[in-house]
N, C-alpha and C positions, 0 to 999 in steps of 0.2 A: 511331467506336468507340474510338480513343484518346482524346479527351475523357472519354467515357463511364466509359473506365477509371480517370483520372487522380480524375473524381469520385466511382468505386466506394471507390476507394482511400482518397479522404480520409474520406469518411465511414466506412471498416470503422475507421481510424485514429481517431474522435473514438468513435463508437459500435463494441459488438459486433458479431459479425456477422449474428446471429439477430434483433438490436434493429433494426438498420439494413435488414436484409430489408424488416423488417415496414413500416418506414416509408416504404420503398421503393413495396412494393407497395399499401397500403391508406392510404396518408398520420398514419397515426397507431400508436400502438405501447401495448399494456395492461399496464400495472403488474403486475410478478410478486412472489408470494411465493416466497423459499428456505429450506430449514427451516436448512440444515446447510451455512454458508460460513466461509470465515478472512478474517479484517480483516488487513492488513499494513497499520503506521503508522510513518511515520519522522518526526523531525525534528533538528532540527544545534542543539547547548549552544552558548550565548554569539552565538545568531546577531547578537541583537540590538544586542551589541558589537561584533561583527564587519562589519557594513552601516554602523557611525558611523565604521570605519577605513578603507574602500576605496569608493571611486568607483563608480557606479550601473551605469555600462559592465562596470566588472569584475565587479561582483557578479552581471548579468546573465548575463554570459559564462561565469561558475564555473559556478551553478546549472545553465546549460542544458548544457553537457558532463557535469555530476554527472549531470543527471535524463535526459541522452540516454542515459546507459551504463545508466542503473536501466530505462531503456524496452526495451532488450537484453534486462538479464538476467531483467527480470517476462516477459516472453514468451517465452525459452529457459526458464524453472522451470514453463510452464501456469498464472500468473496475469495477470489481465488489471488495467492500469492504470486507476484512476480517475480520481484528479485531482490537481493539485499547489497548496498552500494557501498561498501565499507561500515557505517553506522544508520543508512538510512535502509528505512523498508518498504517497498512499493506494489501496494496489491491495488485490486480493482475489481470491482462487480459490473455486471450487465455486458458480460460479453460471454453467457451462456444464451438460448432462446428462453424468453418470455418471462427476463428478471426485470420485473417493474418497480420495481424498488430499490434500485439498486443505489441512489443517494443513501438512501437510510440503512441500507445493509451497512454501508463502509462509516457511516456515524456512529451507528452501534457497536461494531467491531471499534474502533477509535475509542468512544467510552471505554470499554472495557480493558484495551492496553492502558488507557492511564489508570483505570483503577488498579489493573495490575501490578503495575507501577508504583502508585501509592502505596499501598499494599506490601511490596517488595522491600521498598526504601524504608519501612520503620523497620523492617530486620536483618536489612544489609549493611554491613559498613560505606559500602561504594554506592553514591545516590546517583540516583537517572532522573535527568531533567528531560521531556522528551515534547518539540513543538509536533504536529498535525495537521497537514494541510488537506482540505479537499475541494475539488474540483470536479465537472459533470458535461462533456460535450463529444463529439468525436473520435472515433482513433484506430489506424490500423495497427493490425497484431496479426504476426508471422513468427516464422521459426529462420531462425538465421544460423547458417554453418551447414559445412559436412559432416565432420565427425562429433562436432559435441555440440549438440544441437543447444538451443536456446530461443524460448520464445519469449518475444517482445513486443514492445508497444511503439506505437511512432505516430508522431502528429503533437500539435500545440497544445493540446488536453494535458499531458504529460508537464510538456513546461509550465505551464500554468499551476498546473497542481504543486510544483515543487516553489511554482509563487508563493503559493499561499502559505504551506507549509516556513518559507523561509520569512513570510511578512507576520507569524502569529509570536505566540509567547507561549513560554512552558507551561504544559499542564492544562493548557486550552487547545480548541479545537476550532481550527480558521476554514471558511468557508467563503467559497465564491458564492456572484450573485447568481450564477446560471444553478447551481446546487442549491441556493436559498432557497430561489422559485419549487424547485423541486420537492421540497421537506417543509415549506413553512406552514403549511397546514396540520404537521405530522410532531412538529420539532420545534421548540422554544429557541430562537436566536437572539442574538442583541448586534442590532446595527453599528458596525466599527464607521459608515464612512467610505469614500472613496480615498485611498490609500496606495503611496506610490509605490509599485513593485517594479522590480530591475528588469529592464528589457521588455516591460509591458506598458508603462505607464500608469496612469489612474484606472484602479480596479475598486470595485463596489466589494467588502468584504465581511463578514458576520461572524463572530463567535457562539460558538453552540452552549448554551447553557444548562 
């Protein structure tokens, strides 16, 4: 029974928990549609200067204390982590039943990585710049592989989130228009503007204040 556990455990830890059920019990798991999720996308300016100044051990060491405290605060906000892309970190809410708020889960969660952050940097030597994109529409999510499963997201939601993310500036937190609608009742923004992103064109985009 304690193996049993130690194994539920890791797998609720890699996959959901409704994912992991399924594959539990029937050996395989069917692609869903969600109409209505939030992308969180982060990644760190200058990473790539910053990986030619410190050793593989440190940079190792940084990131997984950075992305151990971000695995805290996505599941204290109600969003579930996806994956981490080198330097980037990609979680997302609303794709349990009957998370209506799922905008505002992954803005909250996002505040508090950067305060983290702040927080981190007046006692670390090594500072983290870190931008935050989020985005709110569609998306399917399956488990891809035989052997070493991996659940992921697919659809334009995705891209788009990694728009925003790559169109904001450090320390702020960039929001599309379709996520605006969602939180501006809930959440102070300041309108940036239609603003050009790569591969999308003019996007309607808001900083979270």
């Amino acid at each position: 029974m304690a193996e049993q556990k130690k194994s539920d455990d890791l797998l609720h830890n890699i996959l959901p928990v409704n994912v992991a059920k399924d594959l539990k019990e029937t050996g395989r798991t069917i692609p869903q549609r969600h109409k209505n999720v939030t992308i969180l996308f982060t990644d760190f300016k200058g990473f790539t200067e910053l990986v030619a100044s410190i050793s593989e051990i440190t940079l190792v060491n940084e990131l997984n204390d950075i992305f151990g405290r971000f695995d805290e605060i996505v599941e204290e906000a109600g969003v579930e982590k996806i994956e981490t892309i080198g330097d980037a970190y990609v979680a997302a809410s609303g794709l349990g039943d009957g998370v209506a708020e799922h905008a505002i889960n992954c803005i909250k969660a996002a505040q508090q990585m950067l305060y983290y952050l702040e927080e981190r940097n007046r006692k670390h030597e090594i500072k983290w710049r870190m931008r935050v994109g989020i985005h709110s529409g569609p998306i399917v999510a399956g488990v891809v592989g035989k052997k070493k499963f991996r659940y992921d997201l697919f659809g334009d939601t995705i891209n788009t989130a990694s728009r925003m993310e790559s169109s904001g500036e450090p320390g702020k937190i960039n929001i599309s228009g379709p996520t605006y609608q969602l939180v501006k009742n809930d959440i102070d923004c300041e309108y940036r503007g239609e603003i050009h992103a790569k591969g999308k064109g003019e996007m309607e985009m808001y900083f979270v204040k």
